[in-house]
SELUMZA-372968 format. One record per atom (N, C-alpha, C, O): atom name; x, y, z; chain; residue number from 0; residue in one letter. Coordinates in steps of 0.001 Angstrom, whole numbers. Layout:
<atoms>
@name:CA&c1:X&c2:Y&c3:Z&chain:A&resi:NUM&resn:A
...
</atoms>
This chain:
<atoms>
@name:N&c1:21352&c2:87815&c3:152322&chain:A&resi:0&resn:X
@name:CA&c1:20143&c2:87867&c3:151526&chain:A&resi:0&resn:X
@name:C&c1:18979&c2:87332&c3:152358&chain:A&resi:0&resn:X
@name:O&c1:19144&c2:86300&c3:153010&chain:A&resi:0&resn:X
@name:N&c1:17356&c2:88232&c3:152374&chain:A&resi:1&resn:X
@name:CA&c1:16776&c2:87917&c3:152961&chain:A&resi:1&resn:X
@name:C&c1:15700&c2:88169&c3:152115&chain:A&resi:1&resn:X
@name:O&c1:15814&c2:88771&c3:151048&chain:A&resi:1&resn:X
@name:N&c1:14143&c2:87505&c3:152784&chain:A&resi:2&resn:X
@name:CA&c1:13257&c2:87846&c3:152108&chain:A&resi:2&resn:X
@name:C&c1:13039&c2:87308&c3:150702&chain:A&resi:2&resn:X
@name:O&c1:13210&c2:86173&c3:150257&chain:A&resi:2&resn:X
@name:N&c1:12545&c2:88612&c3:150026&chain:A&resi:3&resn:X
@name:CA&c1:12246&c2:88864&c3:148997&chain:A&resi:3&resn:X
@name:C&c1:13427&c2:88623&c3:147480&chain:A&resi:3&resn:X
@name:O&c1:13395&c2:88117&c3:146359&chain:A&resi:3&resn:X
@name:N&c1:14397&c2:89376&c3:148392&chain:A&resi:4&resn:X
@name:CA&c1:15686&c2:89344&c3:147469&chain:A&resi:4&resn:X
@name:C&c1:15985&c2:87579&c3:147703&chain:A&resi:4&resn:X
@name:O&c1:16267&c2:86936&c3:146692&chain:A&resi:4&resn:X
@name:N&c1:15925&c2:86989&c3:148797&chain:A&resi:5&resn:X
@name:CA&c1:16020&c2:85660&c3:148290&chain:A&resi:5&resn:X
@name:C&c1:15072&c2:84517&c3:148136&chain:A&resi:5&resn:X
@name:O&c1:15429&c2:83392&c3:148484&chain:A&resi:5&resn:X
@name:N&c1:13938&c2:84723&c3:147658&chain:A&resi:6&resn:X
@name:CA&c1:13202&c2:84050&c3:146744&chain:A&resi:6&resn:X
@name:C&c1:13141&c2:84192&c3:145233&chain:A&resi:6&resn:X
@name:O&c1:12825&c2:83371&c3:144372&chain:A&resi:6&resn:X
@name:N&c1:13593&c2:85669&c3:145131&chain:A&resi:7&resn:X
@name:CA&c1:13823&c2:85775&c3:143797&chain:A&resi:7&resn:X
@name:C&c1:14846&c2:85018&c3:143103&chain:A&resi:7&resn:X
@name:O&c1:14770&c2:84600&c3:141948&chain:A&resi:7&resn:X
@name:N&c1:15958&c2:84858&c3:144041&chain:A&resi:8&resn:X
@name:CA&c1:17253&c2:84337&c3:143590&chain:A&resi:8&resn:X
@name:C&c1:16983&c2:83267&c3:143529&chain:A&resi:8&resn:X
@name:O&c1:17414&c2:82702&c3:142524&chain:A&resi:8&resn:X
@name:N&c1:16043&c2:82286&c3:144651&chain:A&resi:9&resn:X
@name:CA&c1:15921&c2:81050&c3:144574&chain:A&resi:9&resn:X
@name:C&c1:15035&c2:80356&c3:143252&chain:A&resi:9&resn:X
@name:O&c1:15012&c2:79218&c3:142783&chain:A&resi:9&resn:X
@name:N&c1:14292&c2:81691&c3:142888&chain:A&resi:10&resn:X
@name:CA&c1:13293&c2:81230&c3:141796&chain:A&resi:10&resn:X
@name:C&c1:13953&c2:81052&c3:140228&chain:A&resi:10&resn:X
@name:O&c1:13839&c2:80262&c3:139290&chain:A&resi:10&resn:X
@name:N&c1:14701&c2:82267&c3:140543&chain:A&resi:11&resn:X
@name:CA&c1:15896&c2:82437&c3:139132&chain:A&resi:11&resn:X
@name:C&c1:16773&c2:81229&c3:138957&chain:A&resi:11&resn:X
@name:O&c1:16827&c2:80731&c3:137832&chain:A&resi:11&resn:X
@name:N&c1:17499&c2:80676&c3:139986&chain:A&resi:12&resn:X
@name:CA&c1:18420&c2:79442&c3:139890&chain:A&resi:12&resn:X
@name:C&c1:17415&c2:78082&c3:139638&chain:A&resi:12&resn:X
@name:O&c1:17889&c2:77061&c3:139140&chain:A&resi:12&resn:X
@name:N&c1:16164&c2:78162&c3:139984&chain:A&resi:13&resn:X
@name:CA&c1:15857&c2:77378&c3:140249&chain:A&resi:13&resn:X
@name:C&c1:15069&c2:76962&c3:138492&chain:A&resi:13&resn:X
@name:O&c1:15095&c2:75870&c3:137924&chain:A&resi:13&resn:X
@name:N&c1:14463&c2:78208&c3:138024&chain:A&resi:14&resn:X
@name:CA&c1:13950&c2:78352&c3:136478&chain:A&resi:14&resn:X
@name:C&c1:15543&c2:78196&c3:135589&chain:A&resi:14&resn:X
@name:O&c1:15508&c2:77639&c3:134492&chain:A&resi:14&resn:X
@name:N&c1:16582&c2:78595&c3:136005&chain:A&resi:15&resn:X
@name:CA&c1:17708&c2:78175&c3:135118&chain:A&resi:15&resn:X
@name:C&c1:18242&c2:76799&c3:135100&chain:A&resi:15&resn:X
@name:O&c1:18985&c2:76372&c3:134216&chain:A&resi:15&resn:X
@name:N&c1:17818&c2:76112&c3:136144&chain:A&resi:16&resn:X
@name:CA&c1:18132&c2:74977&c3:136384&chain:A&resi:16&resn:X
@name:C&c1:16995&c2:74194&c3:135246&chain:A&resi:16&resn:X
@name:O&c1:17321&c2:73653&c3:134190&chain:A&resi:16&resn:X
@name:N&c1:16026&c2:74278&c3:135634&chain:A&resi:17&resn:X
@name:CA&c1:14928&c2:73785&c3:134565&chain:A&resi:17&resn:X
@name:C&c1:15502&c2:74183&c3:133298&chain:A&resi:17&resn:X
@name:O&c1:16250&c2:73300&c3:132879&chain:A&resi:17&resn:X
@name:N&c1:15441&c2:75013&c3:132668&chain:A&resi:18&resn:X
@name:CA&c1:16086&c2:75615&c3:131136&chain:A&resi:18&resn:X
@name:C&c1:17297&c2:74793&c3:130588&chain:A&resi:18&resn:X
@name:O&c1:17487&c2:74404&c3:129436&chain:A&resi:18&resn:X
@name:N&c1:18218&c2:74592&c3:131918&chain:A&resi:19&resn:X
@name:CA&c1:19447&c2:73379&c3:131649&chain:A&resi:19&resn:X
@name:C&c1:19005&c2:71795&c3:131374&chain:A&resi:19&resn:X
@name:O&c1:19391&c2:70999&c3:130519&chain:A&resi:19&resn:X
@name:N&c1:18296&c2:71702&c3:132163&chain:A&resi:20&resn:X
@name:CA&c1:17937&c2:70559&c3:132136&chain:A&resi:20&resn:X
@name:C&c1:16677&c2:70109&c3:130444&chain:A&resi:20&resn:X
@name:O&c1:16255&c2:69105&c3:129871&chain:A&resi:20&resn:X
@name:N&c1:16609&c2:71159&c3:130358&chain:A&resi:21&resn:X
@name:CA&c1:15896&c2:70828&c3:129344&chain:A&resi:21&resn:X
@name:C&c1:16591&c2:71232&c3:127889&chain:A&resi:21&resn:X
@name:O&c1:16140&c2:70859&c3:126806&chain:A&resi:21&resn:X
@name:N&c1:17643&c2:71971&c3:128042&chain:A&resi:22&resn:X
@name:CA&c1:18636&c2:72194&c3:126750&chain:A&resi:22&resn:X
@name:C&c1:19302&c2:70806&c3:126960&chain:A&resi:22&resn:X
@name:O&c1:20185&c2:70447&c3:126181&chain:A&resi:22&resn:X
@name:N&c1:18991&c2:70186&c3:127769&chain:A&resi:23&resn:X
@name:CA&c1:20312&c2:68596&c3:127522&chain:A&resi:23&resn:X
@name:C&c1:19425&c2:67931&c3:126881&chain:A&resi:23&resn:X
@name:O&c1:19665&c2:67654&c3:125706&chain:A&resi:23&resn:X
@name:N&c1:18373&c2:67573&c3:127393&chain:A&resi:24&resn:X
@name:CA&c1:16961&c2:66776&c3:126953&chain:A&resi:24&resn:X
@name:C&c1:17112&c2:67109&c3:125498&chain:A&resi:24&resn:X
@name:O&c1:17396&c2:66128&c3:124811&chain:A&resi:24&resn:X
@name:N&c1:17005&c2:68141&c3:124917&chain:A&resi:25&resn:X
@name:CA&c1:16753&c2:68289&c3:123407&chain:A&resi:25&resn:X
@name:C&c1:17680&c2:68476&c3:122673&chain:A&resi:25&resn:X
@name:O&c1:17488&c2:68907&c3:121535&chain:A&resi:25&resn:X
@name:N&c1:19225&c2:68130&c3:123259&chain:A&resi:26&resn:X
@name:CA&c1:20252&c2:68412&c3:122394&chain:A&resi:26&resn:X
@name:C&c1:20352&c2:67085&c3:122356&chain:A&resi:26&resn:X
@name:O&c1:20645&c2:66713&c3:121220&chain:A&resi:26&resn:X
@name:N&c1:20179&c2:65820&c3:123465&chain:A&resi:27&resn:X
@name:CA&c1:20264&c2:64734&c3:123351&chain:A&resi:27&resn:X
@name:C&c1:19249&c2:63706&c3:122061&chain:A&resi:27&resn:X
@name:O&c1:19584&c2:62571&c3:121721&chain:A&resi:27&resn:X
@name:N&c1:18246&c2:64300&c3:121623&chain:A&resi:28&resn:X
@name:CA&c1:16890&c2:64331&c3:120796&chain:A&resi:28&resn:X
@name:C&c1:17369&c2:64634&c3:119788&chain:A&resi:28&resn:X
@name:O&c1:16961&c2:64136&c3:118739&chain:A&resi:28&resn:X
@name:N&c1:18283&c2:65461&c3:119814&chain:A&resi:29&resn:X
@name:CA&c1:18946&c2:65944&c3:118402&chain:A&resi:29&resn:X
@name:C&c1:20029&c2:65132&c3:117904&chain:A&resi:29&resn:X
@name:O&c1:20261&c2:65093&c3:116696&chain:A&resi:29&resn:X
@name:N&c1:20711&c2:64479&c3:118741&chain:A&resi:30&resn:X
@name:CA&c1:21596&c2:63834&c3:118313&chain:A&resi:30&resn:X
@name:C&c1:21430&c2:62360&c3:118234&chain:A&resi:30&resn:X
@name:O&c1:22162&c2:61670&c3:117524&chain:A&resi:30&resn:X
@name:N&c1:20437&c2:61857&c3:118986&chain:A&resi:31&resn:X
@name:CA&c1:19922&c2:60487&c3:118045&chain:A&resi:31&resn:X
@name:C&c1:19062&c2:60546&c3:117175&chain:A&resi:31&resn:X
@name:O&c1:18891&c2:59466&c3:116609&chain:A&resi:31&resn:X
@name:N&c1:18339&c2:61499&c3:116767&chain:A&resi:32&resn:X
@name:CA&c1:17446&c2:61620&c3:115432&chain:A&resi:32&resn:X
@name:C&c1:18647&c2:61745&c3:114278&chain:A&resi:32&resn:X
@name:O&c1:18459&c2:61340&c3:113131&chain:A&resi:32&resn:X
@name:N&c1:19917&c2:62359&c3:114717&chain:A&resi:33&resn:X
@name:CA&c1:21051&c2:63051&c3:113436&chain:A&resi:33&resn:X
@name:C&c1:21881&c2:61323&c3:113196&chain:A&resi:33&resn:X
@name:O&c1:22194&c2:60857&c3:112101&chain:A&resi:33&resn:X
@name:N&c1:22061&c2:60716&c3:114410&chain:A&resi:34&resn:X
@name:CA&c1:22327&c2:59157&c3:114569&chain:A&resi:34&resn:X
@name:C&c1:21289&c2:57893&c3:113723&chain:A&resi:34&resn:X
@name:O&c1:21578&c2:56912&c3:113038&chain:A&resi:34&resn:X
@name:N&c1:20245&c2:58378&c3:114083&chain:A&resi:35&resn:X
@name:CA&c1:19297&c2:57545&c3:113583&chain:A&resi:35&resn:X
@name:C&c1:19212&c2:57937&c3:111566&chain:A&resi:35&resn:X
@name:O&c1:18945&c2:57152&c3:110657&chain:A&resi:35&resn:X
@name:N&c1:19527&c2:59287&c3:111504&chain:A&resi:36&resn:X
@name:CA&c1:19439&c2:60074&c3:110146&chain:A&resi:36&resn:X
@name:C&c1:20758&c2:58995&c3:109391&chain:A&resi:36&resn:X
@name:O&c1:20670&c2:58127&c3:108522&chain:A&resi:36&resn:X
@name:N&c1:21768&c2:59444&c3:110060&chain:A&resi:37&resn:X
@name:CA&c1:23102&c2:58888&c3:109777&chain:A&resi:37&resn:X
@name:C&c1:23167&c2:57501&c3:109086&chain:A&resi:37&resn:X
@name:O&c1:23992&c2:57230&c3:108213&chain:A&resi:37&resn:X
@name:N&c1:22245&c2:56665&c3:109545&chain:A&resi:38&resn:X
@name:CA&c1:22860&c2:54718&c3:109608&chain:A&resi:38&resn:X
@name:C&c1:21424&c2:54594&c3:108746&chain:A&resi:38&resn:X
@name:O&c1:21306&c2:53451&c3:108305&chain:A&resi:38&resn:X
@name:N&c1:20429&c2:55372&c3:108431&chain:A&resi:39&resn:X
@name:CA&c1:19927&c2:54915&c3:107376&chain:A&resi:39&resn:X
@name:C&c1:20707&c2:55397&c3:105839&chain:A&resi:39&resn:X
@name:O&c1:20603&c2:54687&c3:104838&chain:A&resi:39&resn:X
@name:N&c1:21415&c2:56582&c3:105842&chain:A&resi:40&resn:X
@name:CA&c1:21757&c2:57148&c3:104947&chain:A&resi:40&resn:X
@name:C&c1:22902&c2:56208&c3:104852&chain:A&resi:40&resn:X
@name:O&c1:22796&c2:55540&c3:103824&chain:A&resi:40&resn:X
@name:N&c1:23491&c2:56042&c3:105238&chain:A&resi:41&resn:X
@name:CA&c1:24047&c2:54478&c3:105006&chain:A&resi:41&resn:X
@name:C&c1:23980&c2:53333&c3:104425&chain:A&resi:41&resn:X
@name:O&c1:24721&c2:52793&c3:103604&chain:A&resi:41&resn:X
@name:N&c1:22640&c2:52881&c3:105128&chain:A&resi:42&resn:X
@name:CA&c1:22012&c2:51655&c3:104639&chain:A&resi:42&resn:X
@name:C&c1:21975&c2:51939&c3:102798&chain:A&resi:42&resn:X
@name:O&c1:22621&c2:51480&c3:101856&chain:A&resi:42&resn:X
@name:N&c1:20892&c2:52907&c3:102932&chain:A&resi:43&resn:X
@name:CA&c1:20580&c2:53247&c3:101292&chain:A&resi:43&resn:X
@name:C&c1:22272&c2:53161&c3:100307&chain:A&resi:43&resn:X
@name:O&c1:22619&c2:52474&c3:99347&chain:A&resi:43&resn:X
@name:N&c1:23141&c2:54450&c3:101311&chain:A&resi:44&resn:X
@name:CA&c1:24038&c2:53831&c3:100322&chain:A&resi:44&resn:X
@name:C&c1:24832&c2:52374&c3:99758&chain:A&resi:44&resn:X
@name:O&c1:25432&c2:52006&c3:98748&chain:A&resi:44&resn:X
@name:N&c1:24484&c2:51895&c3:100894&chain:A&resi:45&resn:X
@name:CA&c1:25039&c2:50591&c3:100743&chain:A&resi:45&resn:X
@name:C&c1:24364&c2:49930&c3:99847&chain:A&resi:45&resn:X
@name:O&c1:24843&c2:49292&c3:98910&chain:A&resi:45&resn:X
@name:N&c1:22917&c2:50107&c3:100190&chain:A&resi:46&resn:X
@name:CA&c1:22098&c2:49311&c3:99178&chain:A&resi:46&resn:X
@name:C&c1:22376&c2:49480&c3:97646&chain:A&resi:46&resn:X
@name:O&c1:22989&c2:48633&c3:96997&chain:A&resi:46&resn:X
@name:N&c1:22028&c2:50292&c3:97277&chain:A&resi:47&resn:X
@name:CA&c1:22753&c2:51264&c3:95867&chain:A&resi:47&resn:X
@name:C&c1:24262&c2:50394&c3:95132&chain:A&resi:47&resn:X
@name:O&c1:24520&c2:50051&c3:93978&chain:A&resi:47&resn:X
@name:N&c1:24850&c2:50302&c3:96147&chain:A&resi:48&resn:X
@name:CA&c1:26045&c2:49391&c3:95474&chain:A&resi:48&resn:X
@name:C&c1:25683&c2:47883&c3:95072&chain:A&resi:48&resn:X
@name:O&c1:25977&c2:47165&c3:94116&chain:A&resi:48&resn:X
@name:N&c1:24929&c2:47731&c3:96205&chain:A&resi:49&resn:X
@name:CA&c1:24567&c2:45702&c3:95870&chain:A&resi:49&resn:X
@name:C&c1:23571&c2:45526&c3:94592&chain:A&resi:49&resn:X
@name:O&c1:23570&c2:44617&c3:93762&chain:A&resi:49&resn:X
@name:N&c1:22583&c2:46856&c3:94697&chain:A&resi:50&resn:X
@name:CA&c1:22346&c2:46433&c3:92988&chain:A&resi:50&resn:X
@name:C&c1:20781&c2:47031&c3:93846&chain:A&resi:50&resn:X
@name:O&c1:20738&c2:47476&c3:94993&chain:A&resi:50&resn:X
@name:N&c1:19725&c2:46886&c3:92982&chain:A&resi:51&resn:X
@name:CA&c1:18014&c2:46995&c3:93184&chain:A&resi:51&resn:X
@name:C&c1:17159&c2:45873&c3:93850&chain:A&resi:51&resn:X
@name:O&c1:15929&c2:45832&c3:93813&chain:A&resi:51&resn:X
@name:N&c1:17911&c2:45041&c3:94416&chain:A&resi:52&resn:X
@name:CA&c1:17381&c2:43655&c3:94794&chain:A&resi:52&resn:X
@name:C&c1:16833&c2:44469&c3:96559&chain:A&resi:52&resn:X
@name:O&c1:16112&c2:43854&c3:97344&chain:A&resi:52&resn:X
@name:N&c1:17187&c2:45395&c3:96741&chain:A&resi:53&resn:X
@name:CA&c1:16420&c2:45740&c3:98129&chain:A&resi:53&resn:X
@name:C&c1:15604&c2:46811&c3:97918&chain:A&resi:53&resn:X
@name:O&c1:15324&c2:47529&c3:98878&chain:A&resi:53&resn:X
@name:N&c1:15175&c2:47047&c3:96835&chain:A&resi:54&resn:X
@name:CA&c1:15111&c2:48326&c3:96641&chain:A&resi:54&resn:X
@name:C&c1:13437&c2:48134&c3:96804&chain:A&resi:54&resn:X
@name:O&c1:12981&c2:47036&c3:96486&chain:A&resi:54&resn:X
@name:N&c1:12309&c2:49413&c3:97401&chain:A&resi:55&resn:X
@name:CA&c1:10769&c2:49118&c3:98109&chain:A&resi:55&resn:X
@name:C&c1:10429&c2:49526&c3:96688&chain:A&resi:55&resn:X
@name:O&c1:9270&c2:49232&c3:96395&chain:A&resi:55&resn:X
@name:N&c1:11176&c2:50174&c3:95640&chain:A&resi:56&resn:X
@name:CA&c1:10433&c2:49870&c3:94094&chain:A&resi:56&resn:X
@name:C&c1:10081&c2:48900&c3:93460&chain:A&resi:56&resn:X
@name:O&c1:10797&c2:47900&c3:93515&chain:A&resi:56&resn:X
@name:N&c1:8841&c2:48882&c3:92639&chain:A&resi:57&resn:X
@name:CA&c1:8467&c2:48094&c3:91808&chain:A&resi:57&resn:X
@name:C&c1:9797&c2:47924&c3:90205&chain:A&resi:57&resn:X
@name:O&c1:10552&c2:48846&c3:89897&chain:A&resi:57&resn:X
@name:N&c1:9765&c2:47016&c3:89705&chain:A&resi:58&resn:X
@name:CA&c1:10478&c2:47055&c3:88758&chain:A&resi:58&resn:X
@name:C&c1:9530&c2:47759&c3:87484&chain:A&resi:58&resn:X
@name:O&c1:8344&c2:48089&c3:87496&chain:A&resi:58&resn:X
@name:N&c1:10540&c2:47842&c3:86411&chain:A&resi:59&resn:X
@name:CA&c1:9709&c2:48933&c3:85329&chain:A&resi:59&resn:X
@name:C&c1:8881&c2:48097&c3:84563&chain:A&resi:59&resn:X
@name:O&c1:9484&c2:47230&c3:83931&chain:A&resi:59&resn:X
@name:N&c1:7081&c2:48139&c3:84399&chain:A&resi:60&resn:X
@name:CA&c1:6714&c2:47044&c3:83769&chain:A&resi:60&resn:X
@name:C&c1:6103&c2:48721&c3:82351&chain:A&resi:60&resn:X
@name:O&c1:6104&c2:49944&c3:82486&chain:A&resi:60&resn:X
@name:N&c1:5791&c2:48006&c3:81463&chain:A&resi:61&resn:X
@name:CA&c1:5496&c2:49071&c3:80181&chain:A&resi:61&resn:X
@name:C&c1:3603&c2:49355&c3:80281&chain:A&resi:61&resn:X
@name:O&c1:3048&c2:48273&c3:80094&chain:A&resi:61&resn:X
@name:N&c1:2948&c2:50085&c3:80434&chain:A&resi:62&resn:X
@name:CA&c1:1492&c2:50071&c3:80572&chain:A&resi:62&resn:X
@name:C&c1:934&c2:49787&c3:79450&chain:A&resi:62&resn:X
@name:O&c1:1183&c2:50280&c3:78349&chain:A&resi:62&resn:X
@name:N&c1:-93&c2:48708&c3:79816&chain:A&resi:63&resn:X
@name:CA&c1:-1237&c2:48217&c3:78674&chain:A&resi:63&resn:X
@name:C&c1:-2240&c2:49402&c3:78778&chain:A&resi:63&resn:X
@name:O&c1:-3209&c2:48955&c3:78165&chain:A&resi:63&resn:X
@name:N&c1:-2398&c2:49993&c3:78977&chain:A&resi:64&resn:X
@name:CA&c1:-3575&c2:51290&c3:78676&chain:A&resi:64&resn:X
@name:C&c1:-3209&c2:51887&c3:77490&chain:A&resi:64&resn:X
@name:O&c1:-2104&c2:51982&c3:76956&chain:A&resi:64&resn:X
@name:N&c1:-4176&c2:52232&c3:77192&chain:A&resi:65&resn:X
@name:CA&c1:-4498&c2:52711&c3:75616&chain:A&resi:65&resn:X
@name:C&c1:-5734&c2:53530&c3:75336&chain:A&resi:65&resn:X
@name:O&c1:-6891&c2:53109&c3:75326&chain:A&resi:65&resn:X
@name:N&c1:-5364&c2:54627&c3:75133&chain:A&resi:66&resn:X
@name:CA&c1:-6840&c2:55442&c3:74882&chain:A&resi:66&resn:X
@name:C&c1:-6880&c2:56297&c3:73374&chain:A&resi:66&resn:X
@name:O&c1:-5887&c2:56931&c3:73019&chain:A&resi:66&resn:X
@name:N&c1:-7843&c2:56258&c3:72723&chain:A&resi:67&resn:X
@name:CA&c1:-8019&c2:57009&c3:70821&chain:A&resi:67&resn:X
@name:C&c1:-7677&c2:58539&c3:71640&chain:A&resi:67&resn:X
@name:O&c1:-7834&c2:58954&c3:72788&chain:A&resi:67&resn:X
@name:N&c1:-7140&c2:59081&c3:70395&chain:A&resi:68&resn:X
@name:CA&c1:-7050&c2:60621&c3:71035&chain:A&resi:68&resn:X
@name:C&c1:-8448&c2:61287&c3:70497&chain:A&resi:68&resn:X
@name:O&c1:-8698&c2:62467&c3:70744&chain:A&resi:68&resn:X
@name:N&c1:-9047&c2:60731&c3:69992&chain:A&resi:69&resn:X
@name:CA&c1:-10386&c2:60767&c3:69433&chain:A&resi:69&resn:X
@name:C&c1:-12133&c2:60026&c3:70474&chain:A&resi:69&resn:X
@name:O&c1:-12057&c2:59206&c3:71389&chain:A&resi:69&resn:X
@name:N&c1:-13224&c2:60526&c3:70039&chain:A&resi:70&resn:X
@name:CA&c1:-14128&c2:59876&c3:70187&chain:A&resi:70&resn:X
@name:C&c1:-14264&c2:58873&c3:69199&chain:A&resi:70&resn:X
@name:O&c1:-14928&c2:57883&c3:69509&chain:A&resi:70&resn:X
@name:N&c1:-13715&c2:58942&c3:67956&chain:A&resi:71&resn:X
@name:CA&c1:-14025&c2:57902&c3:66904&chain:A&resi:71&resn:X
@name:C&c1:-12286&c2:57392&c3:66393&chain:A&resi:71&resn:X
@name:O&c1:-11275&c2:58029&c3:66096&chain:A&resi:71&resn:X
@name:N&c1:-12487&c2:56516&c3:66451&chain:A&resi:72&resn:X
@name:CA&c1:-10594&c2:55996&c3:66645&chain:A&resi:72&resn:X
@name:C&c1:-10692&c2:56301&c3:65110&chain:A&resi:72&resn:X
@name:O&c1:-11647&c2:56349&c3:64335&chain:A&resi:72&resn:X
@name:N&c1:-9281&c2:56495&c3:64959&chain:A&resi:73&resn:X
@name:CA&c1:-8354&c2:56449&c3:63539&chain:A&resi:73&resn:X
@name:C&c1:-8050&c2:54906&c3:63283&chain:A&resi:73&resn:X
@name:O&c1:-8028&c2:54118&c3:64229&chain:A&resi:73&resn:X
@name:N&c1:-7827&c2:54521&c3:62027&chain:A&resi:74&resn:X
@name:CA&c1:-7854&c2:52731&c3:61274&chain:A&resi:74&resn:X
@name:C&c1:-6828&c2:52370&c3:62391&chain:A&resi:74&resn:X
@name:O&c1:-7218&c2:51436&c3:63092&chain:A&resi:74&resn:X
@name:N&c1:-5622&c2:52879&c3:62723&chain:A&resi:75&resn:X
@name:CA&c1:-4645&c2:52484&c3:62944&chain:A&resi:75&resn:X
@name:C&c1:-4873&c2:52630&c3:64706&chain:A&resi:75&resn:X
@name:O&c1:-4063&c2:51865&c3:65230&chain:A&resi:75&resn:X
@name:N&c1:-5514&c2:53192&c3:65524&chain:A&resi:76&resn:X
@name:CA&c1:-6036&c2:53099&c3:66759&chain:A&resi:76&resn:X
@name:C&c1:-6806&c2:52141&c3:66938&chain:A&resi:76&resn:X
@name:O&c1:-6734&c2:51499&c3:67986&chain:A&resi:76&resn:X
@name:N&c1:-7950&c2:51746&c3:65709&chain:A&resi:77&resn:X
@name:CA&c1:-8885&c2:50714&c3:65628&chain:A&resi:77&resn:X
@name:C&c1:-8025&c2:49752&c3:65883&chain:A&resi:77&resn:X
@name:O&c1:-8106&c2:49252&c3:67006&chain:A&resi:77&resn:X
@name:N&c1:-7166&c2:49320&c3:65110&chain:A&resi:78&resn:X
@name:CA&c1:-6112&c2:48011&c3:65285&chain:A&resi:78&resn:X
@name:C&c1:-6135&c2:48253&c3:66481&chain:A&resi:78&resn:X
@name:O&c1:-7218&c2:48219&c3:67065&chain:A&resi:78&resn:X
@name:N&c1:-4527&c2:48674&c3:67420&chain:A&resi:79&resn:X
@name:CA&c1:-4320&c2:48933&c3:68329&chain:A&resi:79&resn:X
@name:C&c1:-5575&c2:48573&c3:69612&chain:A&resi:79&resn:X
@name:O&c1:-5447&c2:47659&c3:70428&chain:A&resi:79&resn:X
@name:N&c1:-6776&c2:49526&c3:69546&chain:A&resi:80&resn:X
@name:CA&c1:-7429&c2:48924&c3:70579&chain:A&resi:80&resn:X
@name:C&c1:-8352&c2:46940&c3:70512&chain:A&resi:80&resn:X
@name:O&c1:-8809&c2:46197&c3:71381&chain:A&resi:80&resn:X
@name:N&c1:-8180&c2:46831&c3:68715&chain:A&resi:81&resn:X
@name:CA&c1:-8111&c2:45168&c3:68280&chain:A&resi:81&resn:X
@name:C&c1:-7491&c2:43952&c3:69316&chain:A&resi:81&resn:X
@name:O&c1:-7838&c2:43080&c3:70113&chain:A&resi:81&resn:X
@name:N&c1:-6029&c2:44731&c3:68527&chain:A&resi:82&resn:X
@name:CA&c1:-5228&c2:43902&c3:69652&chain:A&resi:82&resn:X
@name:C&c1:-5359&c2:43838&c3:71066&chain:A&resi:82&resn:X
@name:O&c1:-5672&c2:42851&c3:71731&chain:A&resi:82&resn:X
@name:N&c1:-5199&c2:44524&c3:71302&chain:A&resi:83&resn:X
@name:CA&c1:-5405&c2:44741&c3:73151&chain:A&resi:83&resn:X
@name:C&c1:-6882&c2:43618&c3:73726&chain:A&resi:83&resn:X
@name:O&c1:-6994&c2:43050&c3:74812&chain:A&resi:83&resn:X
@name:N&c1:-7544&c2:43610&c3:72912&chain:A&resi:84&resn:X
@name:CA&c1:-8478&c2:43134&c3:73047&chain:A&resi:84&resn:X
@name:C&c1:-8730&c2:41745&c3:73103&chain:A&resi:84&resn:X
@name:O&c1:-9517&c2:41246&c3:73906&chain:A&resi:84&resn:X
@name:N&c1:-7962&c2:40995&c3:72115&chain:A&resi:85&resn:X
@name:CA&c1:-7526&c2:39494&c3:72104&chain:A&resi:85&resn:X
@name:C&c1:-6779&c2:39248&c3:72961&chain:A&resi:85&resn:X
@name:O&c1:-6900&c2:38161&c3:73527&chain:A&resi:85&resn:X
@name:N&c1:-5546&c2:40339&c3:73443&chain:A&resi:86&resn:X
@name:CA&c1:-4207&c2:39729&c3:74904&chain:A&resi:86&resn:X
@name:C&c1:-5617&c2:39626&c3:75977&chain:A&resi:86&resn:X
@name:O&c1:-5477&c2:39272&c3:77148&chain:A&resi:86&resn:X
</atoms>
């Protein structure tokens, strides 16, 4: 092989070599993101068993908001926004 015919060859091995090297690179990317995926899905389950004490939720509090379904409250809304008013 001379020439032409071997630069081509050298260019071809040489672009497949790159292509290899870079299918390892991103299979390796893939498998600690699927690793990293793994040991949180974990964690959570684990958490789940010990109870809500880790949990980044708020606990359930009941809302003080209150609105008339009206512009002019009904007797019994009147109360209602009463009370609210003294807490």
């Amino acid at each position: 092989m001379t020439g032409l015919l071997l630069t081509n060859a050298q260019a071809t091995m040489r672009n497949t070599m790159i292509q290899g090297i870079l299918s390892v690179i991103f299979l390796l990317c893939v498998a600690i993101l699927l690793a990293i995926c793994a040991v949180k899905v974990v964690k959570i389950l684990q958490t789940n068993k010990v109870g809500d004490k880790f949990s980044s939720e708020e606990a359930f509090e009941e809302s003080n908001l209150f609105e008339t379904s009206s512009f002019w409250p009904s007797h019994l809304e009147h109360k209602v926004l009463k009370s609210k008013v003294k807490n």
